[in-house]
C-alpha positions as CSV (number, residue, x, y, z in Angstrom):
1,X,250.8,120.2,67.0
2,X,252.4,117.5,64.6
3,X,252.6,119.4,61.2
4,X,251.6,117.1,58.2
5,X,254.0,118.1,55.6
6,X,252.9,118.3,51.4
7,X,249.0,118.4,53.0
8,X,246.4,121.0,52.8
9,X,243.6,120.9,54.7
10,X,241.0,122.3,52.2
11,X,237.3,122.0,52.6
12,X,237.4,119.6,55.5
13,X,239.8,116.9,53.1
14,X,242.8,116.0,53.3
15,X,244.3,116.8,50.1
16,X,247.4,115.6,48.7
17,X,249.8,118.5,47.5
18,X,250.0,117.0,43.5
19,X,246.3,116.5,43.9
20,X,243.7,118.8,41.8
21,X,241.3,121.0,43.1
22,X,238.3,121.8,41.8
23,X,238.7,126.1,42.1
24,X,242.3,126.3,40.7
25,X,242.7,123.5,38.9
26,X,239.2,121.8,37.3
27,X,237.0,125.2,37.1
28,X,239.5,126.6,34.1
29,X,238.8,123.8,31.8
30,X,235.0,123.6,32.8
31,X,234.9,127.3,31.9
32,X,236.9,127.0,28.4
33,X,235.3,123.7,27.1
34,X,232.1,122.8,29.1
35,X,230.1,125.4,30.5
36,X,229.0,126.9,27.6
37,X,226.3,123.9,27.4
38,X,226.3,123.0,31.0
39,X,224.5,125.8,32.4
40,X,221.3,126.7,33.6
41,X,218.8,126.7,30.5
42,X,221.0,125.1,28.4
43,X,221.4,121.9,26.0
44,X,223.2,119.7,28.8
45,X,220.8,118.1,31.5
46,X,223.1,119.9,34.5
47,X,225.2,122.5,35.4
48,X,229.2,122.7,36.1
49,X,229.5,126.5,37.3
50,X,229.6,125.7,41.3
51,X,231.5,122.6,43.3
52,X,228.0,122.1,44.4
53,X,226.5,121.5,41.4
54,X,230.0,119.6,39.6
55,X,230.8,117.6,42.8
56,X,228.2,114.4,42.2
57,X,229.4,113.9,38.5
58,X,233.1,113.8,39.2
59,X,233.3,109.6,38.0
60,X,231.1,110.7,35.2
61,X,233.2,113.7,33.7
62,X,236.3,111.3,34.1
63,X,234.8,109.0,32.5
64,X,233.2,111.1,29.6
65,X,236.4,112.7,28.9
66,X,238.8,109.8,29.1
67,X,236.7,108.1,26.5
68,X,236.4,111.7,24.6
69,X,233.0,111.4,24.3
70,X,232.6,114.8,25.9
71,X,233.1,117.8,25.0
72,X,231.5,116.5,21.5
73,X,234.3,117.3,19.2
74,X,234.7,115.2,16.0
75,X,237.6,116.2,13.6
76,X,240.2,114.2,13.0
77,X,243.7,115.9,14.3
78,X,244.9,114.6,10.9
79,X,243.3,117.5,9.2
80,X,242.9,121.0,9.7
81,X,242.9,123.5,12.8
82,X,240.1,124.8,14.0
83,X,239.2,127.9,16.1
84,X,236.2,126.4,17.9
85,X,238.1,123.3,19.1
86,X,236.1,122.0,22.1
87,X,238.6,119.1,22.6
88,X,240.3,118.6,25.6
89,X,244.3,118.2,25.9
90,X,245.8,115.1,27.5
91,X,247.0,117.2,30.1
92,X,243.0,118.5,30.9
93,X,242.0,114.7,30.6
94,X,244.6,113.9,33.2
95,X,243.7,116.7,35.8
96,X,239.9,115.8,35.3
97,X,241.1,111.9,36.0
98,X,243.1,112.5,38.8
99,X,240.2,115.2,40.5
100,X,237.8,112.6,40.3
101,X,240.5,109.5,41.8
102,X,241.5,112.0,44.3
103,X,238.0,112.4,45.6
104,X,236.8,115.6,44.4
105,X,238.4,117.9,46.5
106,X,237.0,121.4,46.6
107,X,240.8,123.5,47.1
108,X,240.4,127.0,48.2
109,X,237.4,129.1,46.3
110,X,240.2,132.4,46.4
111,X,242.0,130.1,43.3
112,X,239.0,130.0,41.4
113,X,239.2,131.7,37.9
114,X,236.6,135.2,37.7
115,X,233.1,133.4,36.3
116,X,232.2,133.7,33.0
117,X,229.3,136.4,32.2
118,X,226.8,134.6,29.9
119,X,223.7,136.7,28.9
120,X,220.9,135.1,30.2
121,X,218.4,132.4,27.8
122,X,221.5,133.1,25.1
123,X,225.0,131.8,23.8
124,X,225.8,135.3,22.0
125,X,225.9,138.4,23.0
126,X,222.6,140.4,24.1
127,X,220.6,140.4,21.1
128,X,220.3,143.9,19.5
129,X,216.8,142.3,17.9
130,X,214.4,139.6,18.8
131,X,212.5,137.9,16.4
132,X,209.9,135.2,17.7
133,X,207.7,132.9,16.4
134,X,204.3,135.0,16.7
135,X,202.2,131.6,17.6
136,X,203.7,128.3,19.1
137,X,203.7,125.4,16.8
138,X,201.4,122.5,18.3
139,X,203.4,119.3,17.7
140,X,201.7,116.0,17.7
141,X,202.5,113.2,19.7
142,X,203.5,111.2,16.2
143,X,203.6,110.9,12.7
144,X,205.8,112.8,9.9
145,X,205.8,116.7,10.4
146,X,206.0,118.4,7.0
147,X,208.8,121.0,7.0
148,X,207.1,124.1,8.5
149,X,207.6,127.4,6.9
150,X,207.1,130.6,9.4
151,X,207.8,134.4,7.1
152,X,209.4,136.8,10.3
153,X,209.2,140.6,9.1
154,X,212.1,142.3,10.2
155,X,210.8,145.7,9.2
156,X,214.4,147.0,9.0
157,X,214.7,150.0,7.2
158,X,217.7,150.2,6.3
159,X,220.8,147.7,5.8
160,X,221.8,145.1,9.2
161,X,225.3,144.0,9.2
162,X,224.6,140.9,11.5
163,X,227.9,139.8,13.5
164,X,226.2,137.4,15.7
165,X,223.0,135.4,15.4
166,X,221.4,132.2,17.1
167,X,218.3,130.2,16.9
168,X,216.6,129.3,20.0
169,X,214.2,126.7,19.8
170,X,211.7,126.6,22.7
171,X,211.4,122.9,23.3
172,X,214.8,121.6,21.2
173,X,213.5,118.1,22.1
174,X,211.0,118.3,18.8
175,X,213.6,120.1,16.8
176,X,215.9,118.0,14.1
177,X,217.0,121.2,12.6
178,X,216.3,124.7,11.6
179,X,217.3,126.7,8.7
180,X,217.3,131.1,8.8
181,X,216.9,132.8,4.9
182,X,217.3,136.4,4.0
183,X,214.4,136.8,2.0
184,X,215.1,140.3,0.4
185,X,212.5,143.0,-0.4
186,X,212.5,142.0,-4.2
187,X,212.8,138.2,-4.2
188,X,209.8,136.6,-5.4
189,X,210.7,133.1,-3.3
190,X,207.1,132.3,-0.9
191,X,204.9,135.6,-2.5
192,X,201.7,134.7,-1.5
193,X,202.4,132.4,1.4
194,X,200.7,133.7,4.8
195,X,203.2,135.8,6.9
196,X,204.1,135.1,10.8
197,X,202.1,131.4,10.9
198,X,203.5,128.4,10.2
199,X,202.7,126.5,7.2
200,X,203.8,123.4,5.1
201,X,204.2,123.3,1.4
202,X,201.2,121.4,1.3
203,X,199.4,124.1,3.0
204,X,199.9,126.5,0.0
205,X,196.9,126.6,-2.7
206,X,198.9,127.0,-5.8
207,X,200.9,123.8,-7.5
208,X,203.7,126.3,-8.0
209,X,204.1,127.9,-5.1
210,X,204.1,124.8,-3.4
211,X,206.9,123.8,-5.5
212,X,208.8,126.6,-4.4
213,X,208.9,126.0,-1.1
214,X,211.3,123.4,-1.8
215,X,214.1,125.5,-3.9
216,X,215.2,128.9,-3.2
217,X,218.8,131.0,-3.6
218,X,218.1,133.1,-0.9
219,X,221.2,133.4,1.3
220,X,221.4,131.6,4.7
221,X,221.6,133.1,8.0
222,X,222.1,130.4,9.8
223,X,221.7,126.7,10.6
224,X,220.4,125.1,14.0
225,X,220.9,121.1,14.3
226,X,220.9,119.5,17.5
227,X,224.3,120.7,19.2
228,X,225.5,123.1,17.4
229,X,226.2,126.5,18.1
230,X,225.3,130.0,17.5
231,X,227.2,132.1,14.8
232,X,229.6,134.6,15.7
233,X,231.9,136.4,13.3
234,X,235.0,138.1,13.8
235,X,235.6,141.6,13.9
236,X,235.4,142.6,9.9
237,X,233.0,139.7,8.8
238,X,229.4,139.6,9.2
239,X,226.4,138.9,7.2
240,X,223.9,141.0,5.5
241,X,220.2,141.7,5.8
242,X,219.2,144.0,3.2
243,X,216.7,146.8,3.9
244,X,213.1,145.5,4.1
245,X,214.2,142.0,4.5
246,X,212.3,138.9,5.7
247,X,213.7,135.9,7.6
248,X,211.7,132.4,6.6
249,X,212.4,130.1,8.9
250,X,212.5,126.3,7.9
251,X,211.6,123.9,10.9
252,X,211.9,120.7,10.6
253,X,210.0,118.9,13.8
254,X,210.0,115.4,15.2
255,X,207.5,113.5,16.9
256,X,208.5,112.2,20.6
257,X,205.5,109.7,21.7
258,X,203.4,113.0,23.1
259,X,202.0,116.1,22.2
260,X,203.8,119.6,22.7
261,X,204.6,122.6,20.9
262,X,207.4,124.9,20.5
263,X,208.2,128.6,19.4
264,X,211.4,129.3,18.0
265,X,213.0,132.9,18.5
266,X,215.8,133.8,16.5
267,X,218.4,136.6,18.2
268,X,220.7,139.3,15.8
269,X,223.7,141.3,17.1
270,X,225.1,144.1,14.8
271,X,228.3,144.7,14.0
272,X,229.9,147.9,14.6
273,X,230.1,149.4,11.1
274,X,230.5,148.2,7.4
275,X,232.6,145.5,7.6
276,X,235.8,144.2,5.5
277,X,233.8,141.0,3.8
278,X,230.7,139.7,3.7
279,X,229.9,135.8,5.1
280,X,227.9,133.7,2.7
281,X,226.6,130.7,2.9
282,X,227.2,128.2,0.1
283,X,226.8,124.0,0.4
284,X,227.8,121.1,-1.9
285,X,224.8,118.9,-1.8
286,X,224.2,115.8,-3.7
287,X,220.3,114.4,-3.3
288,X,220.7,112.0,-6.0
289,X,221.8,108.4,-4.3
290,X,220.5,105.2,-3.3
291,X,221.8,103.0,-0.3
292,X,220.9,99.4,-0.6
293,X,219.9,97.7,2.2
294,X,222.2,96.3,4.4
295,X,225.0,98.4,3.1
296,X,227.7,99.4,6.2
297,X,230.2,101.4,3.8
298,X,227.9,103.1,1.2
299,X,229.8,106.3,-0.4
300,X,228.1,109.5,-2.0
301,X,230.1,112.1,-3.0
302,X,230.0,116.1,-4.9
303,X,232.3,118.1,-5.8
304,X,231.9,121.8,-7.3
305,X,234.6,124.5,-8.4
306,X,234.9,127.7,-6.4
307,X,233.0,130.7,-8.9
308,X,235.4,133.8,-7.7
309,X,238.1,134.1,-5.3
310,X,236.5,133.9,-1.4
311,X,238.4,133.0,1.9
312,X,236.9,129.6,3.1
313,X,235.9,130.0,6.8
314,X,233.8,127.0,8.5
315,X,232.0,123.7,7.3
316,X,228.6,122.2,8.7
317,X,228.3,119.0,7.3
318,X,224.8,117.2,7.7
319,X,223.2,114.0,7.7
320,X,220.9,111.5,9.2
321,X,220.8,108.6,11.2
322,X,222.7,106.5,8.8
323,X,225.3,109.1,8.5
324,X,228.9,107.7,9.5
325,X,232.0,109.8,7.8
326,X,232.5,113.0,6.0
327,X,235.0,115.0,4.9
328,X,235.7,118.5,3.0
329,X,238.5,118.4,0.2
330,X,240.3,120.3,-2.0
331,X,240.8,118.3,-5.7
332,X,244.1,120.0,-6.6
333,X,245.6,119.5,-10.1
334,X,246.7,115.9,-11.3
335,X,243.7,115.0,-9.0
336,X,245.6,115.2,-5.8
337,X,243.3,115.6,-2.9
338,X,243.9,117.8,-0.3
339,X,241.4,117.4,3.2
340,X,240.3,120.3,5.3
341,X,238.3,118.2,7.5
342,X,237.6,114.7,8.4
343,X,234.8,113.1,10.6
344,X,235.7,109.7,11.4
345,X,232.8,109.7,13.5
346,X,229.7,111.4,12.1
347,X,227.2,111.7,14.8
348,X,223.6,112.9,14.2
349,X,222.5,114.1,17.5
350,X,226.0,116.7,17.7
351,X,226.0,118.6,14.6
352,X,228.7,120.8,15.0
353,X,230.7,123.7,13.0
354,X,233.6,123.4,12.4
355,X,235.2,127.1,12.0
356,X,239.1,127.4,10.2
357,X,241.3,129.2,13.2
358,X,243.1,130.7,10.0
359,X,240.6,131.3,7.0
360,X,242.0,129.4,3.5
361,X,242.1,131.7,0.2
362,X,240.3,129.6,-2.7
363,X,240.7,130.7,-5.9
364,X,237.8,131.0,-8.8
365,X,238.0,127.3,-10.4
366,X,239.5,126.2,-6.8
367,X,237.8,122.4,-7.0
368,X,235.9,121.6,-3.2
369,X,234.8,117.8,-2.7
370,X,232.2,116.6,0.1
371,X,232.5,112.6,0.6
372,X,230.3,111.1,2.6
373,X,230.3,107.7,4.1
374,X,226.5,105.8,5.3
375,X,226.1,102.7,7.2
376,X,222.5,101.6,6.6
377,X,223.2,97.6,8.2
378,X,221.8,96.4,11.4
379,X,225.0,96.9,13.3
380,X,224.3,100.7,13.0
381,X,222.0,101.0,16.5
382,X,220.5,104.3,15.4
383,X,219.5,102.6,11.9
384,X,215.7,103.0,11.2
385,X,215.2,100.4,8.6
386,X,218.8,98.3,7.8
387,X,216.1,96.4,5.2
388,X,215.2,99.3,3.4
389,X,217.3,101.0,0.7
390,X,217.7,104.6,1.2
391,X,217.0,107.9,-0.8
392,X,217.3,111.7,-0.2
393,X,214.2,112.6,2.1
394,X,213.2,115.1,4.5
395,X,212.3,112.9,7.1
396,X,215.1,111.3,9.6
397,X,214.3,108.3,8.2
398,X,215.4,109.3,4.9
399,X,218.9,110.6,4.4
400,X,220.7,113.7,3.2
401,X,224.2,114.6,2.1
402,X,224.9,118.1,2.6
403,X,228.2,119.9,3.1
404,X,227.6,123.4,4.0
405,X,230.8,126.0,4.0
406,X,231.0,129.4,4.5
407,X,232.9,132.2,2.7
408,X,234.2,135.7,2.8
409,X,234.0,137.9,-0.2
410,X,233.4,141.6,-1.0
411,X,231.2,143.6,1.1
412,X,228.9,144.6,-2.4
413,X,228.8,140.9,-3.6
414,X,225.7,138.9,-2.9
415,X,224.8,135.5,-2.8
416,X,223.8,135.1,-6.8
417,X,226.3,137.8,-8.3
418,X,229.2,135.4,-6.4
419,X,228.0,132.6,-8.4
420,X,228.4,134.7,-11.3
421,X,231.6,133.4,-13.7
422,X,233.7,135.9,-15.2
């Protein structure tokens, strides 16, 4: 037999030697960067955990990642390091290229990496607790949806140090975003709403407690936008849900041309103990702008000193369709700024965190600055009205401006004794 030296003969193919393989060589980065959406029951609309199932997209994943519009990853390299970095390296790009030129070739399945073990219908770990929308929400087919409010029991009777949590929306085609409050035993925020249905400020009979559906200092659990993902803190950090404790869900819902419905569940892992600091969520926000028409470049920006020393983990800015750039700073002294994180590229339909890989130490008076940038002119395709001029609103149509952080302080410090100056 006539040997055919630097081939392999792998699958049936004939596979050049330099040539990637789909089990050794494109299987490692699928596992680090893509699978974690592109899985059965997941966000993406196909799955990457078998040759079978990758094979048929091979152009499209070159193509995707050489442009770097997937993985969805949008801070600028100029700023900041990050320990949830989706993005791919050159080098990945290149092996991802060259699979696909090289005709997919499967390679030998005894080089494949061990699969990943996902816990099935979540990102986290299994949850310790389930909490679930009693009723689905009927959603109709168009029109404005008032924000929905839905009060979850948690009939905990004692303290829950929560170390991973994620909300799960049934039908995330209807869902622009949802928000999960700690509602402790003695707040007074939504006494006298109805408990485990969903209902809209407008809903409520009393003038002031429909007011107060819009304002509250509870703390947040967590935030769900279209693509982001599920919390999960490091060992020694986790968040608190007092004893007796209701979560209040927020739902904001979308119309999509038919009729449907969704239930939301929201899943809680516990940490292990007592842990070293306490997670709070905190946001620079700043509701009081007005983008004339037409405008491509329109700037609104906040800024806020830091009450009492905290380690700064992880931003979530958010938006609307007009949104274009943000960025977190630091205003340092003689007004020198200092950026944490910059998106070029703001895009509404990937809201992503954004979590420090090492945590920053702000000091009380430390000065933080969100700037964001909107583009409300006809050359922004995702623009709903470039003739209209733009205020803060609920709806998609409107717009918002809000930078939301998180921070690390004291175990025994909540959410309104942090704010407290000394």
């Amino acid at each position: 037999m006539r040997s055919v030296p630097a081939l392999l003969i792998l699958s049936g193919l004939a596979v050049g030697a330099d040539t990637p393989t789909f089990y050794r060589d494109v299987l490692p980065i699928l596992q680090t960067h893509c699978q974690s959406c592109h899985r059965a029951g997941e966000i993406a609309p196909m799955a990457f955990d078998t040759y079978q199932h990758t094979r048929p997209f091979a152009a499209a994943i070159r193509e995707q990642t050489t442009l770097r519009k997937m993985p969805p990853w949008f801070a600028d390299p100029c700023c900041g390091h990050f320990w949830n970095d989706r993005s791919l390296s050159a080098a990945e790009i290149a092996t991802l290229a060259a699979w696909a030129e090289g005709k997919a070739p499967a390679g030998d399945p005894a080089t494949a990496p061990p699969p990943l073990n996902f816990t099935e219908g979540w990102n986290i770990a299994a949850p310790d607790v389930v909490l679930t929308m009693p009723k689905a929400k009927a959603i109709p087919a168009s029109g404005d949806v008032p924000y929905q409010y839905i009060i979850l029991p948690t009939h905990f009777a004692e303290d829950r140090w929560v170390s991973m949590s994620e909300i799960r929306p049934s039908n995330r085609a209807v869902v622009h975003h949802a928000v999960a409050y700690v509602r402790p035993a003695d707040s007074k925020w939504l006494r006298g709403a109805p408990v485990g249905v969903p209902f809209s400020a407008d809903d409520l009979p009393e003038g002031a407690l429909r007011q107060d559906a819009f304002f509250t200092i509870s703390d947040i659990l967590l935030v769900y936008a279209p693509g982001s993902l599920p919390d999960a803190w490091p060992t020694g950090f986790a968040k608190l849900i007092p004893a007796g404790s209701d979560i209040v869900l927020q739902m904001h819902y979308t119309t999509t041309g038919k009729s449907t419905q969704d239930q939301t569940r929201l899943g809680l892992v516990f940490a292990a103990g007592r842990p070293d600091k306490r997670v709070l969520t905190v946001q620079l926000t700043n509701d009081k702008f007005s983008i004339p028409a037409g405008e491509a470049d329109y700037r609104v920006e906040v800024h806020g000193s830091i009450p009492n020393d905290a380690l700064l983990l992880s931003f979530f800015p958010h938006m609307h369709l007009r949104g274009k750039t943000f960025e977190y700073n630091i205003v340092e002294p003689h007004g020198r700024i200092r950026t944490l994180l910059r998106i070029p590229h703001y895009d509404f339909f990937w809201q992503l965190s954004y979590r420090l890989a090492t945590p920053i130490a702000l000091k009380a008076g430390t000065i933080l600055e969100a700037v964001a940038t909107f583009d409300n002119s006809r050359n922004n395709s995702h623009n709903p009205d470039p003739t209209a001029t733009v205020t803060w609103g609920e709806q998609t149509w409107a717009e918002m401006m809000v930078g939301f952080f998180d921070v690390a302080v004291d175990p025994d410090i909540d959410k309104p004794h942090f704010f407290v100056r000394h």
